[in-house]
C-alpha positions in Angstrom: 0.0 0.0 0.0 2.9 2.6 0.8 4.4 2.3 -2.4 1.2 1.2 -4.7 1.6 -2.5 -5.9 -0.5 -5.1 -5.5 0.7 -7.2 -3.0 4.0 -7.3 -0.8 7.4 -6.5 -2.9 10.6 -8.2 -2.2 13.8 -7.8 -3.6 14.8 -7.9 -6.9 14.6 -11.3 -9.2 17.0 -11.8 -12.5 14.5 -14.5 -14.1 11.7 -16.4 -14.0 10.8 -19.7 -15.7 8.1 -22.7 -15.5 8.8 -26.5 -15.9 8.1 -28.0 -19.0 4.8 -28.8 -17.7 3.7 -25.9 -15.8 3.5 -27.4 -12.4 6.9 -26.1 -10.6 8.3 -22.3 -11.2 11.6 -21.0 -10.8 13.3 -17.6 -10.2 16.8 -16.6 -10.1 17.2 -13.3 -7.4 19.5 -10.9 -7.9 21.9 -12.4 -6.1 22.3 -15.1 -8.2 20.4 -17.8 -6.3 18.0 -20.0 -7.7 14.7 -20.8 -5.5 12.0 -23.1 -6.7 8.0 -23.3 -5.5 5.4 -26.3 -6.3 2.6 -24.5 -4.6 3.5 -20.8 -5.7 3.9 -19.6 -1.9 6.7 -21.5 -0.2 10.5 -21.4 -1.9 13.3 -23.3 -1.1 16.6 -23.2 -2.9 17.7 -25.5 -5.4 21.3 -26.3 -7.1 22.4 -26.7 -10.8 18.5 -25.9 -12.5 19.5 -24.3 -15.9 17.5 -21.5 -17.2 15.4 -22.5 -20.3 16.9 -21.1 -23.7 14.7 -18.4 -25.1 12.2 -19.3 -27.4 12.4 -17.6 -31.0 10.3 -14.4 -30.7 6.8 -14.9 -32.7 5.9 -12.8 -35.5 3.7 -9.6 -34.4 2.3 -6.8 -36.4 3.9 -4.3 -33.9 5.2 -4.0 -30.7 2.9 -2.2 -27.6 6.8 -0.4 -27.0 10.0 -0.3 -28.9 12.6 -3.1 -27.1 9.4 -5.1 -26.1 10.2 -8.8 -25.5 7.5 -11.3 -26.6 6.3 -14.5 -24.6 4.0 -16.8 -26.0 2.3 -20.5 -24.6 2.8 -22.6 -26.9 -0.9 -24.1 -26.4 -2.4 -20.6 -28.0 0.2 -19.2 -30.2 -2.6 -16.0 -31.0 -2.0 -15.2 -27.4 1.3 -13.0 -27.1 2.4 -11.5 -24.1 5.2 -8.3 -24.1 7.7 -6.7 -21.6 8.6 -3.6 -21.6 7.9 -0.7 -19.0 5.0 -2.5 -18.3 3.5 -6.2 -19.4 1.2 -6.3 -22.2 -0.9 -9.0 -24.0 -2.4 -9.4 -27.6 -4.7 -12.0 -28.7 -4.9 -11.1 -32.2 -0.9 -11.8 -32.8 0.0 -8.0 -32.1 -2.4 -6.2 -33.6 -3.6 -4.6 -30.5 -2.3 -4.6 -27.0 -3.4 -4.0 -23.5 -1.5 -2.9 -21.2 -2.2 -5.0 -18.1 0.2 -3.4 -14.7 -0.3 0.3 -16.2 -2.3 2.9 -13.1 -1.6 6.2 -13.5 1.7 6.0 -15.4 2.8 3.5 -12.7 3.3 0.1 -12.6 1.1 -2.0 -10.2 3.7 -4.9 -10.0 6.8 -2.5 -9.6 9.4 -0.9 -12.2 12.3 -2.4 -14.4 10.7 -5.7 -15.9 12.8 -8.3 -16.6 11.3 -11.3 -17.4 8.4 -13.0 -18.7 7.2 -16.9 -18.2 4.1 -18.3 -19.9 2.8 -21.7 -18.4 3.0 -24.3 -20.9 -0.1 -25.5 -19.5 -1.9 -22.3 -19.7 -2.1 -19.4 -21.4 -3.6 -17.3 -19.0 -1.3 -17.7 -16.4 2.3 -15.8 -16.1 5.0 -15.0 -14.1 7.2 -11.5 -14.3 10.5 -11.2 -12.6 11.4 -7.2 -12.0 13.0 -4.7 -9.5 10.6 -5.6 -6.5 10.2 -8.8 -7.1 8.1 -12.2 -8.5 4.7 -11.2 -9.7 2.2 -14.0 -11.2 -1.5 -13.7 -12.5 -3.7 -16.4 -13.4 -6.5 -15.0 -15.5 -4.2 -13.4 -18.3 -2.8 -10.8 -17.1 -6.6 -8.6 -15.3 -5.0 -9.1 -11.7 -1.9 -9.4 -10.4 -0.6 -11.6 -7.0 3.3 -11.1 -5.7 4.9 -14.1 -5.0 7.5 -12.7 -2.1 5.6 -13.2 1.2 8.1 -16.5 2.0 10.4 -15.7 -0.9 13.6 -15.0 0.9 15.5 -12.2 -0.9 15.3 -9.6 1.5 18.4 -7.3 0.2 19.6 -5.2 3.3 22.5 -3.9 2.6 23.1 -1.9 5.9 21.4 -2.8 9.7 20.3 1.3 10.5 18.8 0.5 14.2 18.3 -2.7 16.4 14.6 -3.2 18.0 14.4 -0.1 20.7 11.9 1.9 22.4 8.9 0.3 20.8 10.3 0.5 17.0 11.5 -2.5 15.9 14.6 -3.2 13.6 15.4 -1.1 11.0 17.7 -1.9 7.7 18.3 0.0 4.8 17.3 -1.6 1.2 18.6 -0.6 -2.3 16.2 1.2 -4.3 14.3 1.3 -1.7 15.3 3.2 1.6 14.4 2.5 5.2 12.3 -0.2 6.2 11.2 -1.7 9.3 10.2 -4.3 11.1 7.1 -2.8 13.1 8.0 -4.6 17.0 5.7 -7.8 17.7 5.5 -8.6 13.9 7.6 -11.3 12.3 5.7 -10.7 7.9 6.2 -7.6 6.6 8.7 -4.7 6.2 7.1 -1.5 5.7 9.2 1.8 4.4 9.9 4.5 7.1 11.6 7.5 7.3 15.0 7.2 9.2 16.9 10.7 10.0 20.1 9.0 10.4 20.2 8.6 6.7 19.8 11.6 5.4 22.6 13.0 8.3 24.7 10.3 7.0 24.1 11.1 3.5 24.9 14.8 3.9 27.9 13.5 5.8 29.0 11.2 3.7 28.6 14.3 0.9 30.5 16.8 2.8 33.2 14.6 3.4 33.8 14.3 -0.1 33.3 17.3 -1.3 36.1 18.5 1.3 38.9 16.1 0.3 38.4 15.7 -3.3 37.4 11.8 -2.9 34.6 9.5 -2.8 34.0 9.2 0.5 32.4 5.4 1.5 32.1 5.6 5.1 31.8 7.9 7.5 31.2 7.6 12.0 30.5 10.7 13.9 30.7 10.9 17.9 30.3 14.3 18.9 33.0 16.4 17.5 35.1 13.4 16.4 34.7 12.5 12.9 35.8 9.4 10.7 36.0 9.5 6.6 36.8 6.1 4.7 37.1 6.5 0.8 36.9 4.5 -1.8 40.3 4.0 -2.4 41.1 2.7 1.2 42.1 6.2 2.8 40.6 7.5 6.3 41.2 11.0 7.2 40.3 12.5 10.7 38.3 15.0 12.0 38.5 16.7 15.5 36.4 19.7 14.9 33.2 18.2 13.4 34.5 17.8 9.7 35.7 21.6 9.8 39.4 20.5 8.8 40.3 16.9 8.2 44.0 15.4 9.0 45.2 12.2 6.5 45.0 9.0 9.1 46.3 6.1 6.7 47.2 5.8 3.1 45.1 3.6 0.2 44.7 0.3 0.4 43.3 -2.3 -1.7 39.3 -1.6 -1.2 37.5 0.6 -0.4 36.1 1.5 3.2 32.7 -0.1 3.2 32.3 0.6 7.7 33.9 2.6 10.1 32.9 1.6 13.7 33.8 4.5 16.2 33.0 4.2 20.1 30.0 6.1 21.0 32.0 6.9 24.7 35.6 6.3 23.6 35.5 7.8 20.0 39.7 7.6 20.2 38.2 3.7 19.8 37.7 2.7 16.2 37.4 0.1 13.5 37.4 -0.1 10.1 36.5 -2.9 8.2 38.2 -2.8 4.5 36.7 -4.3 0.8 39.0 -5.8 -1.6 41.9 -7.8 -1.1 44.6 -7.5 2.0 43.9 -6.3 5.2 39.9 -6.4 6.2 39.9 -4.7 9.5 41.8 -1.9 11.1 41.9 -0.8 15.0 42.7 2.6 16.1 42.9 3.4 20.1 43.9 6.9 19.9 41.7 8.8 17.4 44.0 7.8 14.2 47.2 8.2 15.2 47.8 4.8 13.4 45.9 1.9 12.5 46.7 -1.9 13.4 45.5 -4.2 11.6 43.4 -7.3 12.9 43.1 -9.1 10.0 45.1 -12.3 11.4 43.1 -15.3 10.2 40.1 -13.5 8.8 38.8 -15.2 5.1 40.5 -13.5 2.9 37.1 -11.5 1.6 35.9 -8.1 1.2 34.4 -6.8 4.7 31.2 -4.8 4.8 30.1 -4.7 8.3 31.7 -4.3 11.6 30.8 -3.9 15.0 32.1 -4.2 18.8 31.8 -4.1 22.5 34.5 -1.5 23.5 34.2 -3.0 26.9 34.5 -6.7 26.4 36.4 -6.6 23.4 34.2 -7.9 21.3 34.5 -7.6 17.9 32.3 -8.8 14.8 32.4 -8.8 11.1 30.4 -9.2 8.2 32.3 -10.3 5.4 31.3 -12.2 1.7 31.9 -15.1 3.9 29.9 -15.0 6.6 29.9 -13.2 9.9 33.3 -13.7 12.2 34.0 -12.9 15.6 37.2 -12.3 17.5 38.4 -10.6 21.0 40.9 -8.1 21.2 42.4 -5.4 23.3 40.2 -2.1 22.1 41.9 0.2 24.8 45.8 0.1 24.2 47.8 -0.2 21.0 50.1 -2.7 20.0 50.4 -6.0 18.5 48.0 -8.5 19.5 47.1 -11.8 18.6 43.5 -12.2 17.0 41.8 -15.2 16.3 38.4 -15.5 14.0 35.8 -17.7 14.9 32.6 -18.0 11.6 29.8 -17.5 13.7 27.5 -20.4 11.4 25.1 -21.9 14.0 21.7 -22.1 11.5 22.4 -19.0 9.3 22.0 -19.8 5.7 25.6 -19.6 3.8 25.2 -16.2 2.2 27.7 -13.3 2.4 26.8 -10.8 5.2 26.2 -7.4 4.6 26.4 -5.7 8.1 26.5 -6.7 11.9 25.1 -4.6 14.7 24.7 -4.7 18.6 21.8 -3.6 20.5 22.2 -0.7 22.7 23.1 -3.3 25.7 25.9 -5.6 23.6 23.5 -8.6 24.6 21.7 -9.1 21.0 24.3 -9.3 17.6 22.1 -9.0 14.1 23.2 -10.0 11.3 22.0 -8.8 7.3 22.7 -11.9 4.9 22.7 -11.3 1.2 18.9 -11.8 0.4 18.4 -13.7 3.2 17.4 -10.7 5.5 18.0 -10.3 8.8 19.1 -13.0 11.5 19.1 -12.0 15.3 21.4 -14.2 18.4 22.1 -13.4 21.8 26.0 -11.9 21.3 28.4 -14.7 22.1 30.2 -12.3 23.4 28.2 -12.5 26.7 28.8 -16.0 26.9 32.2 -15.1 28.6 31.2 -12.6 31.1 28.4 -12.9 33.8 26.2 -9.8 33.9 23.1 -8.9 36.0 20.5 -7.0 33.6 16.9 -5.8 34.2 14.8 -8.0 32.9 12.6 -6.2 31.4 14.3 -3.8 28.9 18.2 -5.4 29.4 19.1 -2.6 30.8 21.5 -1.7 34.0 19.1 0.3 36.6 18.6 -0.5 39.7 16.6 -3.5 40.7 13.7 -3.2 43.3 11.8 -5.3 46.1 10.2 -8.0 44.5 11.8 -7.5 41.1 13.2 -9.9 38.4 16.9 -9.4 37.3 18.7 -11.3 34.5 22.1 -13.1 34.9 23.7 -13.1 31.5 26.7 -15.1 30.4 25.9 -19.0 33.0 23.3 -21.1 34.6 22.8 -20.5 38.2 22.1 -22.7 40.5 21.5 -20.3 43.5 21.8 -16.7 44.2 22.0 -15.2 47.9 23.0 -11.8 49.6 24.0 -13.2 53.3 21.3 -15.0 54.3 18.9 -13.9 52.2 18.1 -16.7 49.3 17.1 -15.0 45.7 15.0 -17.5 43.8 16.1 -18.9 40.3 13.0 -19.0 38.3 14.5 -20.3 35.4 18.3 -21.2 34.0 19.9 -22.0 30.2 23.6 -22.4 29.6 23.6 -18.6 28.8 21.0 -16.8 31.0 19.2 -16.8 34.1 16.0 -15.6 35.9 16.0 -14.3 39.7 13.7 -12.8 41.9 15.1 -10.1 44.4 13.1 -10.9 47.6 10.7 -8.5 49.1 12.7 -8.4 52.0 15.7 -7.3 50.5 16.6 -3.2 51.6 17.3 -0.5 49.2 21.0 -0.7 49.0 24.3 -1.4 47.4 24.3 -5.2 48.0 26.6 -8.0 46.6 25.1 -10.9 45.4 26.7 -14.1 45.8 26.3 -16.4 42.3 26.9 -20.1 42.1 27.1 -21.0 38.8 28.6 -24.2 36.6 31.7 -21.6 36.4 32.1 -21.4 39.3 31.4 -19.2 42.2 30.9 -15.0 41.4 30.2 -12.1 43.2 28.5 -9.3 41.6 27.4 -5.7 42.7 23.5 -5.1 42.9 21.9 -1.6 43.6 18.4 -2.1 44.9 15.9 1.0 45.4 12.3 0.7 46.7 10.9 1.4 43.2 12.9 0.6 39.9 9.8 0.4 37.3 10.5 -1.2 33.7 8.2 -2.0 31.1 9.2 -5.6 30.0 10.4 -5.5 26.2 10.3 -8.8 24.3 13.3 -9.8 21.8 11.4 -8.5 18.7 11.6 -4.8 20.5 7.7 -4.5 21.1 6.8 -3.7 24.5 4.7 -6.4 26.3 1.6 -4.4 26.7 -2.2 -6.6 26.0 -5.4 -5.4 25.3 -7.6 -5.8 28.1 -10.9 -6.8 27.2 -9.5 -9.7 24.6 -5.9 -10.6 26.1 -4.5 -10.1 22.7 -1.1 -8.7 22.5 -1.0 -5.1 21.2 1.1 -5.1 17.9 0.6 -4.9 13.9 -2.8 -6.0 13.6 -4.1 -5.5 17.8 -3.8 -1.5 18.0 -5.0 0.1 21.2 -8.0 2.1 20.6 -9.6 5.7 22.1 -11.6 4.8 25.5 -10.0 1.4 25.6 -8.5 -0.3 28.6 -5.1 -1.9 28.0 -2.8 -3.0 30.9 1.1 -3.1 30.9 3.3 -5.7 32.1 6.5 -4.4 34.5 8.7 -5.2 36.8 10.3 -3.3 39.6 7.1 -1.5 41.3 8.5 -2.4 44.9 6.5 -4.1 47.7 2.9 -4.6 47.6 0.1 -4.8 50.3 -0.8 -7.3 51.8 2.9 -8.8 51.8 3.6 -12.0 49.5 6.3 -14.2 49.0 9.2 -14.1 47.2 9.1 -16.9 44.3 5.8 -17.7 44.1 3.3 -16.8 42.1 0.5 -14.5 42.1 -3.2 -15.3 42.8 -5.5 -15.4 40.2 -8.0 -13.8 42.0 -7.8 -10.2 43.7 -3.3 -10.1 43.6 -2.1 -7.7 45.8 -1.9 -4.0 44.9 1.5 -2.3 44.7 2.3 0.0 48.0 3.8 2.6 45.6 2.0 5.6 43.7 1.4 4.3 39.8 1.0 6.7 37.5 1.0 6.7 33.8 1.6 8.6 30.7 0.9 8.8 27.1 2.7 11.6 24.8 3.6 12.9 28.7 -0.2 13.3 29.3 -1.6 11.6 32.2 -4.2 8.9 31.6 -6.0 7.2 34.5 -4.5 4.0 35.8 -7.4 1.7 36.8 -5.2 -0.6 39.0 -1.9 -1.6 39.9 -1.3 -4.9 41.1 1.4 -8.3 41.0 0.4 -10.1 37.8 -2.2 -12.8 38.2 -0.1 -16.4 38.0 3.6 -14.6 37.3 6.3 -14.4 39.6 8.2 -10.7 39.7 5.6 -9.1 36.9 3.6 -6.4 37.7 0.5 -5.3 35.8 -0.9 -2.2 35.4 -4.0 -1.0 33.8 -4.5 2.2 32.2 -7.6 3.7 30.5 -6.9 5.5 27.4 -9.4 8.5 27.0 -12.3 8.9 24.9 -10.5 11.1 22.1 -6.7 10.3 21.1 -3.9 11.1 18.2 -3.8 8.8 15.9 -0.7 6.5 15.3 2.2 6.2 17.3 2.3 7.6 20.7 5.2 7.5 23.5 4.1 5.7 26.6 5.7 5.3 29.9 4.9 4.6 33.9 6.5 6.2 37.2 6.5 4.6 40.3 6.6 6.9 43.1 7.8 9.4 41.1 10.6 6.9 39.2 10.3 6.9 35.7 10.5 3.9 33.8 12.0 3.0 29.7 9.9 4.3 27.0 7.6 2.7 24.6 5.5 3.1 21.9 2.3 1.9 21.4 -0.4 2.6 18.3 -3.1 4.2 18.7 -6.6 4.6 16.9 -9.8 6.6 17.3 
């Protein structure tokens, strides 16, 4: 609907051809790969399928379009079929066309045709291979179908934003733009307009423009500027691209991403196309550049990303996406080993890798494939306590649950005081922090299958969070059906919907830690709930332990009679303590 075809685009596909008896079709994507479907919905790759030769063109009176190429069935051979801007058919051997994708000088199936398949067991139905995808019709041609809902040839070239604050992931698309993935839906990407693209295209101009190059990549953290050109160069900027100082000389390929600290900006990586070295490390703002190439495949890099703190370092590369550790405070030599992170991503180069805000999720962009999404093995090595409800690092509270990232623990205390563990994987752990527990800097006693570790905890009476799922969409239902608010449940005017948090503190009349709430008449939370949409106060109904959880809190707000519509910012405080922000849709 946003950008006027008939049904959902995908990326763009090279060719299109039927079996010899009509029952299987094929397509060939732009990246080469050749996918095959029996019941014209579900695709699945397939190895060594040779495109059909092109049949001689059939004689026509005229063409609908100069350059037009002809298709025919070889069942009706009056029945012709043309590409061109748009796909045409004649049933009187050319004599007179109709033009069957043309509205409004547009095409309804998307630009840049090209190719054409006929069934050989039907004349009326066809398949068209262009810019935004596989297209078929069945009744010659009067309506149109896409065929991309489960192809997968998703070409994101470049990971803009991870799931956050109620948007969900964002990628960037050639030909396309922005897209995202609206939080809570797992279908459809739909085009949106990202700032940080047009600020990095204006960067990316200015840069060039100032040193007389074609400027690739560019990373900005406050005054600190990066510039990568195309023929391997980086230059330097302290003064916010005001004057530029050269930082390394040309190398074999281009810079495709500069990675620069967003609280060290001194910190930086590059990763390098072409042949040679792939990824450079600076630690003080350019000085000089190591190289961390080491055992990387020797393959262009596009991607790179890193946890300054741990570090943590990933690539995307033609061959896959790599991970490695390395010093990212001091400069030096220092040994680097690659490990291909494989695990059930589908062998396709990788175009980008980004963290989330936290360094606990790594995303990945595979060459047609899309986007893939893995807790960051990174964390594996390092155990962590994060909220867990938006990952995050503030405080915990009474009665809250906390996340232990990086082991399995098999009991949690403070002195005396036992935390419960709800639930335990190799990699991450659920705990309660006991009612009983005092607002204080405490440290929290971890016995894991590493062994034993002791990790600071600040608790507060009130820490509210709004609980985030992976996807990025906030955890919010509607109340009256249960249904999760997301693409297709939106949260309408005079509607009750009720939010599900953590970290409102004690509640009245005292329960215990680790189990869970009562289905009938939980108790109420002590603290003062309020809550807020676009910073307006709306009425919260009740506050309360969730019915049948253990550490959630839920919280029930009625929306008023008239709202905005679309997306509003929502958030709670808890005795004046605000929690994360969300965003929720709203209709009249």
């Amino acid at each position: 609907m946003e950008v006027g075809l008939a049904s959902p685009a995908g990326g763009p596909a090279q060719a299109v051809w039927y079996s010899a008896d009509g029952s299987t079709l094929f397509v060939r994507t732009g990246s080469g790969r050749v996918l095959v479907t029996t019941d014209f919905e579900n695709w699945i790759p397939v190895q060594g399928a040779a495109e059909p030769a092109d049949a001689p063109p059939p004689g026509v009176d005229r063409l609908p379009e100069p350059g037009a190429k002809l298709a025919v069935s070889p069942a009706t051979p009056a029945r012709v079929y043309a590409l061109g801007t748009h796909v045409y058919r004649s049933d009187d051997a050319g004599h007179s066309w109709t033009n069957l994708t043309g509205f409004r000088d547009q095409s309804i199936i998307g630009r840049a045709q090209r190719a054409i398949a006929v069934s050989p067991a039907d004349p009326d139905q066809l398949a068209v291979a262009n810019d935004f995808g596989v297209w078929r019709s069945l009744d010659g041609g009067s309506s149109w179908s896409g065929l991309n809902q489960y192809l997968p040839n998703l070409p994101a070239s470049r990971i803009l934003a991870t799931p956050a604050g109620g948007h969900g992931a964002r990628i960037l698309v050639a030909q396309v733009g922005a897209l995202e993935l609206p939080a809570g839906s797992n279908e459809e990407w739909v085009p949106v307009a990202d700032p940080a693209i047009q600020a990095e295209g204006a960067a990316l101009q200015n840069a060039s423009r100032a040193l007389g190059v074609l400027v690739t990549a560019v990373a900005t953290v406050n005054q600190t500027e990066y510039a990568g050109a195309v023929d391997g160069r980086i230059w330097v900027s302290m003064d916010a691209g005001r004057t530029w100082t050269p930082s390394r000389p040309a190398a074999n390929g281009p810079v495709e991403r500069i990675f620069a600290d967003p609280a060290e900006p001194r910190v930086a990586l590059a990763a390098i196309g072409g042949s040679g070295p792939h990824v450079l490390r600076t630690t003080n703002t350019g000085g000089f550049w190591d190289d961390l190439t080491s055992n990387l495949a020797d393959a262009p890099a596009h991607g790179i990303a890193a946890d300054r703190a741990n570090g943590a370092i990933y690539v995307a590369t033609e061959k896959g996406v790599f991970y490695a550790n390395a010093d990212l405070e001091n400069a030096g030599p220092v040994a680097v080993t690659w490990v291909p992170i494989a695990g059930r991503l589908p062998v396709a180069p990788a175009m980008d890798v980004k963290l989330d805000a936290g360094g606990n999720q790594l995303y990945a962009a595979l060459e047609g494939y899309g986007v893939y999404a893995t807790a960051a093995p990174h964390r594996l090595r390092t155990v962590r306590l994060v909220n867990a409800a938006d990952f995050s690092t503030r405080p915990a509270a009474p009665g809250s649950l906390i996340s232990v990232q990086g082991g399995r623990v098999n009991s949690a205390s403070v002195g005396s005081l036992s935390f419960p563990v709800l639930a335990a994987t190799e990699s991450e752990s659920q705990i309660q922090v006991p009612f009983e527990a005092s607002a204080a800097n405490l440290s929290l006693a971890l016995q894991t299958g590493r062994g034993r570790f002791t990790l600071g905890l600040p608790v507060q009476p009130v820490s509210p969070a709004i609980f985030i799922s992976r996807d990025g969409s906030p955890m919010i239902l509607d109340a009256d059906s249960g249904l999760m608010l997301d693409g297709r449940t939106i949260a309408r005017s005079n509607s009750r919907i009720q939010i599900l948090a953590t970290g409102l503190g004690k509640v009245h009349p005292d329960w215990p830690t680790g189990m869970p709430a009562p289905l009938e008449n939980p108790p109420a939370v002590a603290a003062a709930v309020k809550a807020y949409v676009d910073r307006v106060p709306v009425p919260v109904t009740r506050a309360a332990l969730a019915p049948g959880y253990v550490g959630f809190y839920l919280i029930e707000v009625q929306l008023p009679a008239i709202v905005n519509a679309g997306p509003a910012e929502l958030y709670v405080t808890a005795d004046g303590q605000e929690s994360n922000r969300v965003q929720i849709v709203l209709e009249p």
